[in-house]
Backbone as CSV, one residue per row, in Angstrom:
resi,resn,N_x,N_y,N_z,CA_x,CA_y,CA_z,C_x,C_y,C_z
1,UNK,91.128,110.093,119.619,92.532,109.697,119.779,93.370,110.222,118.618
2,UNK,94.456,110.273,118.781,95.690,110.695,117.958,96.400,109.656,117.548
3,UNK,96.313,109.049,116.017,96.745,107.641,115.916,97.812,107.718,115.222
4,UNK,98.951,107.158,114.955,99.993,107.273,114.157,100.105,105.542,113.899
5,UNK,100.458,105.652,112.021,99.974,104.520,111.440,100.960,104.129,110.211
6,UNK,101.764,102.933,110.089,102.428,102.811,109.051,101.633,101.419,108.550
7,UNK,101.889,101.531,106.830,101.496,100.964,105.823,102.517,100.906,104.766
8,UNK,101.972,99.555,104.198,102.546,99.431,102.748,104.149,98.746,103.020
9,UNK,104.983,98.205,101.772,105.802,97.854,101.630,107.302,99.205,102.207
10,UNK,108.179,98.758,101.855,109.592,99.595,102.122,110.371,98.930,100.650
11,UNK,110.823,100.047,99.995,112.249,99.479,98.570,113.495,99.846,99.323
12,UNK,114.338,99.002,99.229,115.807,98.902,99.747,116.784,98.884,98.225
13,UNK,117.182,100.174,98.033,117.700,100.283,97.013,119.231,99.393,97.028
14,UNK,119.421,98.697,95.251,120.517,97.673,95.341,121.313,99.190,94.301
15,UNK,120.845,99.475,93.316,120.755,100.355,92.570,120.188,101.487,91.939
16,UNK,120.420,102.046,91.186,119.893,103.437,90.860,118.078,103.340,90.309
17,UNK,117.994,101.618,89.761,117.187,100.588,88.911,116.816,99.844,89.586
18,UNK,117.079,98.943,90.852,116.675,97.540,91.287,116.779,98.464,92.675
19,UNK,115.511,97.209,93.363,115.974,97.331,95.081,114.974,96.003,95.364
20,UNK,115.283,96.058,96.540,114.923,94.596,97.591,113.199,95.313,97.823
21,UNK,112.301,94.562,98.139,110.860,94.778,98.260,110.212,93.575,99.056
22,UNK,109.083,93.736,98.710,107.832,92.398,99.200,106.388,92.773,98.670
23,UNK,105.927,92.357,98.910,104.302,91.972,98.211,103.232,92.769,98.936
24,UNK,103.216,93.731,100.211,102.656,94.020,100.426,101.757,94.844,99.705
25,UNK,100.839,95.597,99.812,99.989,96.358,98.875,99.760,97.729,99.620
26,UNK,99.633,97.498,101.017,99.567,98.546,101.704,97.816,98.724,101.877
27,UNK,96.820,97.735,101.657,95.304,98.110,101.483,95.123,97.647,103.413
28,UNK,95.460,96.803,103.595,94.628,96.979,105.461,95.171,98.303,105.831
29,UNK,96.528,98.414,106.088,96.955,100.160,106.783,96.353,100.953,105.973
30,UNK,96.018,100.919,104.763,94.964,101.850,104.168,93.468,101.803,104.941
31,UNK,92.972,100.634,105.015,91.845,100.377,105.379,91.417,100.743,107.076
32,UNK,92.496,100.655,107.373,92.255,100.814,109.208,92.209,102.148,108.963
33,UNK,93.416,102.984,108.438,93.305,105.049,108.303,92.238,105.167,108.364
34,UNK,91.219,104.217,107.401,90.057,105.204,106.568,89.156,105.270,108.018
35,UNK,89.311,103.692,108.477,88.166,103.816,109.589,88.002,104.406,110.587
36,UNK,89.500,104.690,110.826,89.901,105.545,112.005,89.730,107.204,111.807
37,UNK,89.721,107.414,110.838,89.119,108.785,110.427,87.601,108.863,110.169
38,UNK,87.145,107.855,110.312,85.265,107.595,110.169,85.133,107.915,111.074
39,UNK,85.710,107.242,112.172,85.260,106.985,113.556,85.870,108.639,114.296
40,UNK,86.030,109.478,113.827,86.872,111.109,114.148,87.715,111.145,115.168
41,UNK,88.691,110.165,114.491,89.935,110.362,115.334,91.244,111.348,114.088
42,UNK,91.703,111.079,115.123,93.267,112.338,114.124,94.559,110.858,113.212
43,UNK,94.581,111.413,112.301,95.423,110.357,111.754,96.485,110.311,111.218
44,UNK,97.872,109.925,111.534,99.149,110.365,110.778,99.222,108.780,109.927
45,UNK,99.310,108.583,108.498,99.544,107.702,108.058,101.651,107.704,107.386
46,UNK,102.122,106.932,108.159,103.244,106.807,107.226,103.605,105.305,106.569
47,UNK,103.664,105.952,105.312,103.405,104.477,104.048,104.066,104.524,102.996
48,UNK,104.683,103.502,102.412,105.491,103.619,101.842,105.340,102.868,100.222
49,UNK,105.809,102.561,99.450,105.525,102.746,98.102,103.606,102.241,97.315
50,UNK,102.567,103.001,97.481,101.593,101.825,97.206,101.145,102.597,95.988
51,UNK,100.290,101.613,95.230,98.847,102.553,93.801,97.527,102.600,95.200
52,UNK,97.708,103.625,95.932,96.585,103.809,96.313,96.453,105.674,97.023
53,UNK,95.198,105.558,96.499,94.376,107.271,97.350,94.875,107.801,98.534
54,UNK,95.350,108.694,99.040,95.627,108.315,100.690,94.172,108.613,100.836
55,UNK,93.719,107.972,101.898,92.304,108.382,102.371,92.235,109.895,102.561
56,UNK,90.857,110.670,102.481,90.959,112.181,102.506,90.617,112.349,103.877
57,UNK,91.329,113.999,104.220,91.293,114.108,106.037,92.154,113.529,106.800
58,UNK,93.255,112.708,105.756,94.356,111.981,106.633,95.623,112.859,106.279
59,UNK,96.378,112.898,107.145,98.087,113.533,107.240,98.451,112.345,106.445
60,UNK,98.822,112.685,105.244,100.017,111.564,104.671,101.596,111.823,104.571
61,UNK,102.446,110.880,105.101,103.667,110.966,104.616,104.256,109.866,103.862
62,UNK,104.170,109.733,102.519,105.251,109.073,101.956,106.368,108.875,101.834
63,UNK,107.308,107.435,101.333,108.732,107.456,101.752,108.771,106.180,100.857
64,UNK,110.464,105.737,100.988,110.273,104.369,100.438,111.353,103.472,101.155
65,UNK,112.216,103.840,102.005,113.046,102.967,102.604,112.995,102.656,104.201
66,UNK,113.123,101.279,104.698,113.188,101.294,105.912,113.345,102.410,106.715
67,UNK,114.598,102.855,106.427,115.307,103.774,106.807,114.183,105.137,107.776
68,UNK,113.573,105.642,106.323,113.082,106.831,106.054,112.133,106.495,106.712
69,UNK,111.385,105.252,106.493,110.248,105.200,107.943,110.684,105.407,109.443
70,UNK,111.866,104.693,109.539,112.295,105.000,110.847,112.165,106.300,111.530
71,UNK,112.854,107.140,110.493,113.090,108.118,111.001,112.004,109.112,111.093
72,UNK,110.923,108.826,110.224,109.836,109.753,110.188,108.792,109.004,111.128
73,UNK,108.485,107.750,112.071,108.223,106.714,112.900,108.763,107.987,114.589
74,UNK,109.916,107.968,114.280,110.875,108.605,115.500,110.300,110.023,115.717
75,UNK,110.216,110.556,114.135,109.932,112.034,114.299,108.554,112.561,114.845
76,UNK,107.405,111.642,114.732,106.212,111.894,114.921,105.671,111.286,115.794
77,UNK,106.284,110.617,116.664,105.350,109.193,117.887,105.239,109.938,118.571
78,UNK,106.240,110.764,119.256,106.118,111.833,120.264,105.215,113.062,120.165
79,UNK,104.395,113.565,118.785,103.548,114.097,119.062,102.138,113.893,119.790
80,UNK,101.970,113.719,120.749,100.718,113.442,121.780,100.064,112.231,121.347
81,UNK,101.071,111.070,120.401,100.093,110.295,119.785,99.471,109.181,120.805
82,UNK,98.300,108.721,120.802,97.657,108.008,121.729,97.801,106.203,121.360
83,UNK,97.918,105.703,120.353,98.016,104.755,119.518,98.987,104.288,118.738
84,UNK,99.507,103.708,118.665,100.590,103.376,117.208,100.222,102.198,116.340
85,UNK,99.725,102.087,115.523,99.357,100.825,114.746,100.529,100.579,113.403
86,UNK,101.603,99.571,113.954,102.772,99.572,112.993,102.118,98.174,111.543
87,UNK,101.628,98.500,110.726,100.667,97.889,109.383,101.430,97.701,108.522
88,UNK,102.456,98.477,108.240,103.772,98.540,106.994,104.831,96.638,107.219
89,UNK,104.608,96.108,105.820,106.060,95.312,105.940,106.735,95.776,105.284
90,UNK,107.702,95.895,106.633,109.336,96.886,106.440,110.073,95.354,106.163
91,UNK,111.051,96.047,105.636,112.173,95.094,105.219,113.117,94.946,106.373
92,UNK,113.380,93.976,106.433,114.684,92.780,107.005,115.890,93.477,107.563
93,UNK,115.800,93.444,105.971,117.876,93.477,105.841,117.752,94.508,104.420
94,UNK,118.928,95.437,104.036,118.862,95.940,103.006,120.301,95.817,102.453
95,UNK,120.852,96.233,101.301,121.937,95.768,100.776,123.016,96.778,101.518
96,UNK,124.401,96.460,101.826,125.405,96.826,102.666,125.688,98.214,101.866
97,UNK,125.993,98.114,100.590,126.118,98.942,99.476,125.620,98.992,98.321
98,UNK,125.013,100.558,98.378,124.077,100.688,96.962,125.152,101.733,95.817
99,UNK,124.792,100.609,94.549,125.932,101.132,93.753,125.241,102.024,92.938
100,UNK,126.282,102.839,92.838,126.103,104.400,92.075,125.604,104.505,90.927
101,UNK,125.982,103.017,89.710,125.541,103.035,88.589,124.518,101.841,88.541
102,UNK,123.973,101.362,87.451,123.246,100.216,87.127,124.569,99.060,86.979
103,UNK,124.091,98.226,87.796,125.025,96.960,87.767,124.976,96.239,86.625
104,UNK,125.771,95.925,85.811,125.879,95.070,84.493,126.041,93.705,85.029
105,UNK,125.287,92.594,83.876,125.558,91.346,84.108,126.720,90.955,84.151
106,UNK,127.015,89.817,84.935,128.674,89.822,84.519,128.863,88.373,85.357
107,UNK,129.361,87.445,84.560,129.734,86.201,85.190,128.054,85.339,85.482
108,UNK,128.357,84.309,86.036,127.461,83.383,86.208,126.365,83.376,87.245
109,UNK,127.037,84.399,88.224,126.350,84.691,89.645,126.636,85.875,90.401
110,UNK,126.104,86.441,90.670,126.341,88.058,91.949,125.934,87.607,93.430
111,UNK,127.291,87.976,94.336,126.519,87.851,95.753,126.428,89.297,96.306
112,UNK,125.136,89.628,96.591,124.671,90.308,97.636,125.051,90.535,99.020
113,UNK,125.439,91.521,99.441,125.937,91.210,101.379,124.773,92.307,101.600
114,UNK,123.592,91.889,102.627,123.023,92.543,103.258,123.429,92.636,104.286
115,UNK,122.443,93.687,105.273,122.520,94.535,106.646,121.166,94.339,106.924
116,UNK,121.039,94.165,108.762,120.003,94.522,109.488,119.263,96.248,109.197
117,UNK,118.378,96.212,108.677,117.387,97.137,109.058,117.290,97.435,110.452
118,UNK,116.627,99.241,111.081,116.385,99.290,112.687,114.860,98.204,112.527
119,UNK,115.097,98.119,113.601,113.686,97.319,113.969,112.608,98.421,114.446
120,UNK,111.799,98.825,113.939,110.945,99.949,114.096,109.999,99.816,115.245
121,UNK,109.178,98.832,115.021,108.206,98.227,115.921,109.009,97.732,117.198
122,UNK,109.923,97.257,117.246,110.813,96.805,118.402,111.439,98.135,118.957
123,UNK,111.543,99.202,118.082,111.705,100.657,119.095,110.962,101.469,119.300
124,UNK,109.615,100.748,119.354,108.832,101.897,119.535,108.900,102.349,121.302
125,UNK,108.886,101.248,121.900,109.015,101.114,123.381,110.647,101.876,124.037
126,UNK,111.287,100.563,123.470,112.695,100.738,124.422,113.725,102.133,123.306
127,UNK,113.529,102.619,122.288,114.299,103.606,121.934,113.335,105.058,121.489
128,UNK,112.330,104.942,121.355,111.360,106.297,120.855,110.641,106.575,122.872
129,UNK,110.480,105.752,123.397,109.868,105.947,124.832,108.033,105.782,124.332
130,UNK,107.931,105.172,123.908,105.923,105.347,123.299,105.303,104.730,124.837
131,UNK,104.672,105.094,125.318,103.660,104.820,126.237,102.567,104.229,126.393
132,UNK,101.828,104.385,124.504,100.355,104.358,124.468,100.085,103.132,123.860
133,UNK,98.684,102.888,123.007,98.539,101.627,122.455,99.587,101.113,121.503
134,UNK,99.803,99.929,121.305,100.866,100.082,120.145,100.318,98.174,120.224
135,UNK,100.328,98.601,118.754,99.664,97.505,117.855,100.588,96.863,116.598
136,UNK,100.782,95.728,116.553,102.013,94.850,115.714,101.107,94.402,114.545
137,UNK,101.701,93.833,113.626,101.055,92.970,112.334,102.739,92.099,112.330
138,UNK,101.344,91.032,112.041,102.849,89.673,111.661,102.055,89.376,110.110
139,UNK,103.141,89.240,109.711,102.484,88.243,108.310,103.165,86.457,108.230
140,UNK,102.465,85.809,108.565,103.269,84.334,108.604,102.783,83.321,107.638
141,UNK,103.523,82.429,107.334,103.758,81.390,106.380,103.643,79.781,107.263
142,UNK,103.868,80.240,108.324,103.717,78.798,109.298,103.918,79.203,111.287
143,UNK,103.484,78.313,111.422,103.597,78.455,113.036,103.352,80.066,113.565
144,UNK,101.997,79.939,113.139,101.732,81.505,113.023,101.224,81.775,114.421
145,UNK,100.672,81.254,115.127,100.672,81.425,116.899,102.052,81.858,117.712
146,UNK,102.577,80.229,117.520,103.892,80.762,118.151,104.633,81.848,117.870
147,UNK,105.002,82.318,116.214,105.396,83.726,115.697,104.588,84.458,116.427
148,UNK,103.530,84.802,116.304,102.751,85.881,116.912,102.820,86.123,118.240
149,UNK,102.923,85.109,118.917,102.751,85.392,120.579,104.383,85.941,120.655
150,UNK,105.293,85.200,120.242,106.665,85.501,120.355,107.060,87.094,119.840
151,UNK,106.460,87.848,118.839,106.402,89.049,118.546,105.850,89.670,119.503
152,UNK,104.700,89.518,119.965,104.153,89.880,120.645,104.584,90.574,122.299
153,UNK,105.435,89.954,122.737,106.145,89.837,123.620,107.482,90.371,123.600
154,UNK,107.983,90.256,122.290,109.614,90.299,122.230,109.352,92.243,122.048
155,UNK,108.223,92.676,121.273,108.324,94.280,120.732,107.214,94.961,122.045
156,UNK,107.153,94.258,123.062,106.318,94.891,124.080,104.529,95.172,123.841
157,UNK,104.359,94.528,122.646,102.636,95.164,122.133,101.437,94.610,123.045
158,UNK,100.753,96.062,122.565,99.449,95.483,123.591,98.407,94.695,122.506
159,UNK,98.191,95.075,121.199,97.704,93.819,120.327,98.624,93.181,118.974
160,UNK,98.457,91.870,118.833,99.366,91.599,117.926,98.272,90.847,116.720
161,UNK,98.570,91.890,115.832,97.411,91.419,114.406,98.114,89.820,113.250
162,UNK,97.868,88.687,113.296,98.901,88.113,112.458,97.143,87.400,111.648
163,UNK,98.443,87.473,110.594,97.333,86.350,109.165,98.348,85.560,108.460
164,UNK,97.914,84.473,107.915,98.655,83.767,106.943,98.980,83.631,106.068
165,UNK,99.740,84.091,105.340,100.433,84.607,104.212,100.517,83.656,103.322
166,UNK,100.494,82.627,103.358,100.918,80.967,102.564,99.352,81.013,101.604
167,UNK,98.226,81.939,102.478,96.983,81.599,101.801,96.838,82.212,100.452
168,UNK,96.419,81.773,98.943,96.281,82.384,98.141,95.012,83.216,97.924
169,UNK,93.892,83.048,99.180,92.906,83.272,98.368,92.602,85.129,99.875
170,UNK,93.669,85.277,100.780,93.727,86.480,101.902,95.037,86.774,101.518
171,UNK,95.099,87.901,102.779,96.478,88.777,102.240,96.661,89.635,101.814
172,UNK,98.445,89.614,101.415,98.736,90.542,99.921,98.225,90.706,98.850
173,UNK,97.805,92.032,98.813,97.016,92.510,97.403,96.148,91.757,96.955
174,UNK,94.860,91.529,98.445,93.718,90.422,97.997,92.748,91.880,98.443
175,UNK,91.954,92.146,98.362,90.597,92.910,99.372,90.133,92.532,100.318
176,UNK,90.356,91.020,100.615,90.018,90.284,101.624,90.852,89.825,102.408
177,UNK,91.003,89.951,103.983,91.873,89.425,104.703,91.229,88.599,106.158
178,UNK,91.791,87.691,106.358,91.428,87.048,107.849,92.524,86.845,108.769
179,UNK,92.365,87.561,109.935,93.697,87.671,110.595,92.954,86.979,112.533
180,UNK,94.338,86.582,113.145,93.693,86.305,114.732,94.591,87.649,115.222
181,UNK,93.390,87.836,116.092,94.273,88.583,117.106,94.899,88.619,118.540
182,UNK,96.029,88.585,118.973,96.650,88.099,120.200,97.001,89.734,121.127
183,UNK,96.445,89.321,122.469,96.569,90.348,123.434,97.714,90.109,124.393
184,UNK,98.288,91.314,124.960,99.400,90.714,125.990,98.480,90.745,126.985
185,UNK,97.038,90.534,127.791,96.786,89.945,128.652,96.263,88.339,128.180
186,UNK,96.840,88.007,127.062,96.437,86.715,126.761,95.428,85.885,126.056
187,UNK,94.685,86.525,126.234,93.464,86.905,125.136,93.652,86.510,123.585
188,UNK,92.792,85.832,123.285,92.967,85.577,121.335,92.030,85.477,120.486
189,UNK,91.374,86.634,119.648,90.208,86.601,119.067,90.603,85.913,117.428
190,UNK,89.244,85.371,116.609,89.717,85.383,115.478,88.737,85.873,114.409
191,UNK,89.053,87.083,113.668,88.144,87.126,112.696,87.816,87.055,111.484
192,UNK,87.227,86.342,110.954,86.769,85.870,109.878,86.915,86.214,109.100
193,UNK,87.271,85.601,107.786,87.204,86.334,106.017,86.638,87.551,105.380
194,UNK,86.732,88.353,105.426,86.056,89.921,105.077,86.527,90.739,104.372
195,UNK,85.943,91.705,103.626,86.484,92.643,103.228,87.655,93.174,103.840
196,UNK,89.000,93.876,103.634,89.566,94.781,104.531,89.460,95.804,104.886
197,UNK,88.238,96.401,104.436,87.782,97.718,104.803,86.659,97.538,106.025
198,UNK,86.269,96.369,106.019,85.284,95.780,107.489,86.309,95.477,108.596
199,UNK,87.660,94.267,108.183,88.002,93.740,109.014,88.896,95.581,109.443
200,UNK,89.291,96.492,108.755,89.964,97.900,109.102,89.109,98.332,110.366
201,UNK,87.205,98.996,110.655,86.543,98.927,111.146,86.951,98.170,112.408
202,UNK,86.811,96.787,112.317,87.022,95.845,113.139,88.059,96.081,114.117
203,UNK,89.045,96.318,113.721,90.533,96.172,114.676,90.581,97.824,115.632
204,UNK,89.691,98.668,114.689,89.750,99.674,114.912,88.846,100.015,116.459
205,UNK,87.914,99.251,116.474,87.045,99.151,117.886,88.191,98.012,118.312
206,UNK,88.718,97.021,118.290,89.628,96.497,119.259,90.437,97.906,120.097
207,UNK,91.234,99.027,119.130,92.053,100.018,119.606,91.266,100.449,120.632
208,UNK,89.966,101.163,120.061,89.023,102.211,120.953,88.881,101.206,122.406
209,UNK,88.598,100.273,122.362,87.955,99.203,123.592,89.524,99.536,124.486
210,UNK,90.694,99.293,123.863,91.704,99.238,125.011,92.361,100.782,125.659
211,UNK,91.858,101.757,124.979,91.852,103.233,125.366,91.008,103.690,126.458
212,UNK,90.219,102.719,127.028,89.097,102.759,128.072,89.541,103.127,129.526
């Protein structure tokens, strides 16, 4: 298969110095690439700010803003890709206006006006036209079923990967992650505490099984 794969965080520049972020690390979308290139499939990774190797034998494209994923998301789905596994937490909202210089302190408080980000994963269907597998990640803090099934549904996916983020000991920038997985025929597996280079493996025969 021909997989196209985003990872890692997105920076939403406020300034030339500061921007908006999150905690991701970018190690499962690392970890799924690697496996998916074990397993000799073709691999486009697009990922965005991490300290990590790109796996070797993989197409890498780096970037660092919502934005720039989008557009490099748009530019490459349409090559014959068979899969889409969207792994990256992209940002939200980014600031309305990024100022030219470094912002000086000034007064007691600064308000921020953000903007909607495109929704990437939500166009993979109704604005890029994708056809093939296409695979979600939620990261949740609570009511992580209902989030998940509700993603699940709302961005058209055929698997939806979610884990719990509230946990200190899985996750962001842990090696270890435990995530359930939700199918749009309804279906809900859950797998267990592991390395992320096993549970990568793992999700990776979920893909192959629904390419059948």
């Amino acid at each position: 298969m021909r997989i196209l794969l985003t990872a890692g965080p997105t920076r939403e520049a406020i300034d030339p110095v500061r921007f908006l972020s999150n905690r991701s690390s970018g190690k499962m979308g690392f970890a799924i690439a690697e496996a998916a290139k074990e397993r000799g499939h073709e691999v486009i990774l697009i990922s965005g700010p991490v300290n990590l190797d790109p796996p070797e034998g993989v197409e890498t494209i780096t970037l660092e803003s919502a934005r720039e994923m989008f557009e490099a998301v748009r530019d490459r789905i349409g090559d014959d890709v068979d899969a889409a596994i969207f792994c990256a937490a992209v940002a939200d909202y980014r600031p309305k206006e990024v100022a030219e210089q470094k912002i000086k302190k000034s007064g007691e408080s600064m308000t921020l006006e953000l903007e909607k980000t495109d929704d990437i994963l939500g166009s993979a269907r109704s604005v890029f036209g994708f056809e093939g597998i296409l695979v979600g990640f939620a990261a949740e803090t609570n009511d992580l079923e209902a989030n998940a099934r509700g993603k699940l549904e709302r961005k058209s996916c055929d698997l939806l990967v979610a884990n719990d983020v509230s946990r200190t000991d899985i996750g962001f920038d842990r090696n270890q992650n435990e995530v359930r997985l939700f199918y749009a025929d309804g279906r809900e597996e859950s797998l267990p505490m592991q390395e992320k280079s096993e549970l990568g493996r793992e999700i990776m025969s979920r893909v192959e099984g629904m390419s059948m």
